[in-house]
C-alpha positions, 0 to 999 in steps of 0.5 A, a space after each residue: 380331570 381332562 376337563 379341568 386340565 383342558 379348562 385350565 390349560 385354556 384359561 392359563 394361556 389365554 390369560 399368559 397371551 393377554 397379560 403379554 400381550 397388554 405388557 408389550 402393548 404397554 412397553 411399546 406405548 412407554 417407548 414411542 412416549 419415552 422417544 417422542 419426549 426426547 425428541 421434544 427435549 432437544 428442541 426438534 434440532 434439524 440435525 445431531 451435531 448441531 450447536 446452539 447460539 448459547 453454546 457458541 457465546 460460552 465457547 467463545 465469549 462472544 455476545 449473543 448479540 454479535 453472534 446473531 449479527 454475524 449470521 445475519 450478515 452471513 459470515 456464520 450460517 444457520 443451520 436451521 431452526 428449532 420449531 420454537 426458532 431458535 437458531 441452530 449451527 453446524 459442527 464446523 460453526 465454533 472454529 468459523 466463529 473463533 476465526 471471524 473473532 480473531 481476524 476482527 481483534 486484529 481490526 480485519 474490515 468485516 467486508 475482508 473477512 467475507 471474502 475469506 469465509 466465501 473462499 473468494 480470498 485465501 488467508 495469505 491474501 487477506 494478510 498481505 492486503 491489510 499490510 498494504 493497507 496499513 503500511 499506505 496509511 502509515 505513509 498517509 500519517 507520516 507525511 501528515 506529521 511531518 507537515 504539522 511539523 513543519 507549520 510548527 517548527 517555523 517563525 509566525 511570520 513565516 507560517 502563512 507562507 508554509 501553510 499556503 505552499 503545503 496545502 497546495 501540494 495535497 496528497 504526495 502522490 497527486 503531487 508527483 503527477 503532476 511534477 510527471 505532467 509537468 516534465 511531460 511539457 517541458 521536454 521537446 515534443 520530438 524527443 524519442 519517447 523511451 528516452 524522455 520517459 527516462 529523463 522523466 523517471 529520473 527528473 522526478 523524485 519519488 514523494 518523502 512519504 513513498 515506500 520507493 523513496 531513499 529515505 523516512 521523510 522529514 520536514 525538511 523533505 517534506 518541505 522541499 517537495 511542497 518547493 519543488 511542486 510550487 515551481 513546476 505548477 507555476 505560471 513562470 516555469 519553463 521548458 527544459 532545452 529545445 532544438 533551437 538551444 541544443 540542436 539535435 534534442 536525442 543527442 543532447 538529452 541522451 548524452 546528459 543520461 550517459 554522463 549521470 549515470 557515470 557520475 552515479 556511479 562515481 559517487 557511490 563507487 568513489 572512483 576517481 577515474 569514473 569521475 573523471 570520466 563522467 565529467 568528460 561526457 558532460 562537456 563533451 555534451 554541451 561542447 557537441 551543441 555548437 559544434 566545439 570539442 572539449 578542450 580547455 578553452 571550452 571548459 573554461 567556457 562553460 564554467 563561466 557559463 555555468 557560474 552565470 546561471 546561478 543567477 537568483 531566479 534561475 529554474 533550473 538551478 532551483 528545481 534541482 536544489 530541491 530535487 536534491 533536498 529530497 533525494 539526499 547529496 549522497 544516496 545509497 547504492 540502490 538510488 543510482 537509478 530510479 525515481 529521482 536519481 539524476 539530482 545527486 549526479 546533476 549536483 556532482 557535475 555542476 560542482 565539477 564544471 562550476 567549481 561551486 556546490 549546487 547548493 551554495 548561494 
């Protein structure tokens, strides 16, 4: 009995150990397999929360193609790769993705939206960038426009001579520089420099096409500015008034500063009394450079002067007929300083001193 008991006791736990231990062994090998063939099954992906390019095309409706042209370029970087490489994405890819997707369907320059993704740009700076962009292309289209108008809307005869002259101009703003460089020459070389780079501002209108200037261009504007860049880059233009003519050159220009800002502000204000005024300081300019006063006499003088500067050929008087095609007889508040702001009040004056209008033949 203590034999069986022992022999039995013996066999059964030898046999419970064994059969346990082979059932562990087997749980064990089952488990490593199980987890080893899920591991395969996600492609041995460098990290959970990866995304495949398929998921990001789905997500997104982008191409797969395109996808892997972004990355390629480095606006969506991988992650890391499957051993079979395929390419794997960070959790933050998909909102990556749908923002290079929307500033793209905006038309954003891929160059652009890398500033953005390599943070070397703010969204805010992008905008304000492309607006900048886009509004100077308008300006370009504008003026374009306007020029084919102005080819169009023109007697055949007449159309060489409108090609010849809008060609000459180029761009609007290489244009302006040179109106600039020709003001530059024409002023006396000893004219204090602040007050020439006002008569200079002044002088010179701002292109039609220019966000600054007063107005949207027209063919009329467009045309008037190509006139005025024809004169100033003319073999026969000429000086403005030299020390020899006027004498003390700072006086002069400066009195004529002073009398168009008076006469600026009668136009947009209206006033009688500043007209006045503003007529005074004229005369009392040109009276100061032979050593007369103002009185009726000299007045009398210099209409008769004035009248006989309206000669055809007269520069000066086809140089601010023009400036004021494009700068406008009667311009808003905002244009009573600025580029090109003395026309209108130059106009004014003359009439005043000429008893004509500026613009009368």
């Amino acid at each position: 009995m203590t034999r069986g008991t022992q022999g039995g006791d013996t066999g059964g736990t030898q046999g419970r150990n064994t059969s346990g231990t082979q059932d562990a062994n087997t749980r064990a090998t089952q488990g490593r397999t199980t987890s080893g063939t899920q591991g395969g099954d996600t492609g041995g992906t460098p990290g959970a929360n990866t995304v495949g390019i398929g998921e990001l095309a789905a997500r997104t409706g982008l191409p797969v193609k395109t996808i892997r042209y972004y990355s390629d370029i480095g606006l969506l970087p991988e992650s890391g790769r499957t051993p079979g490489g395929h390419r794997r994405y960070a959790a933050d890819a998909l909102p990556r993705l749908r923002l290079i997707q929307r500033l793209r369907a905006l038309g954003t320059p891929i160059a652009a939206i890398a500033a953005v993704m390599a943070g070397e740009r703010s969204l805010g700076e992008l905008v304000s960038r492309e607006l900048d962009a886009v509004q100077e292309q308008l300006r370009e289209a504008t003026w374009r426009r306007e020029v084919l108008r102005a080819l169009d809307d023109c007697p055949a005869p007449e159309r060489p001579r409108r090609l010849a002259l809008l060609a000459g101009v180029g761009s609007p703003d290489d244009a302006h520089d040179r109106l600039v460089r020709y003001w530059h020459w024409a002023l006396p070389a000893g004219l204090p420099r602040r007050l020439a780079q006002a008569v200079i501002e002044g002088a010179v209108p701002a292109p039609p096409a220019a966000q600054s200037a007063p107005a949207t261009p027209t063919t009329a504007t467009v045309l008037a500015y190509a006139e005025l860049h024809a004169l100033a880059t003319a073999d026969d233009r000429r000086r403005q008034p030299q020390p020899h003519q006027v004498g003390d050159v700072a006086s002069f220009y400066a009195g004529l500063l002073d009398a168009c800002a008076l006469a600026g502000e009668a136009l947009v204000s209206g006033c009688p009394e500043r007209r006045a005024e503003a007529l005074g300081q004229f005369v009392r300019t040109y009276a100061r450079v032979n050593g007369h006063d103002d009185t009726p006499a000299f007045r009398a003088h210099l209409r008769a002067l004035f009248r006989r500067g309206r000669r055809a050929g007269s520069f000066s008087l086809r140089y601010w007929r023009q400036a004021l095609a494009v700068t406008g007889e009667t311009p808003p508040p905002s244009a009573s300083v600025g580029q090109g702001h003395l026309a209108a009040p130059l106009a004014a004056l003359h009439e005043q001193v000429a008893g004509l209008p500026l613009t009368a033949k």
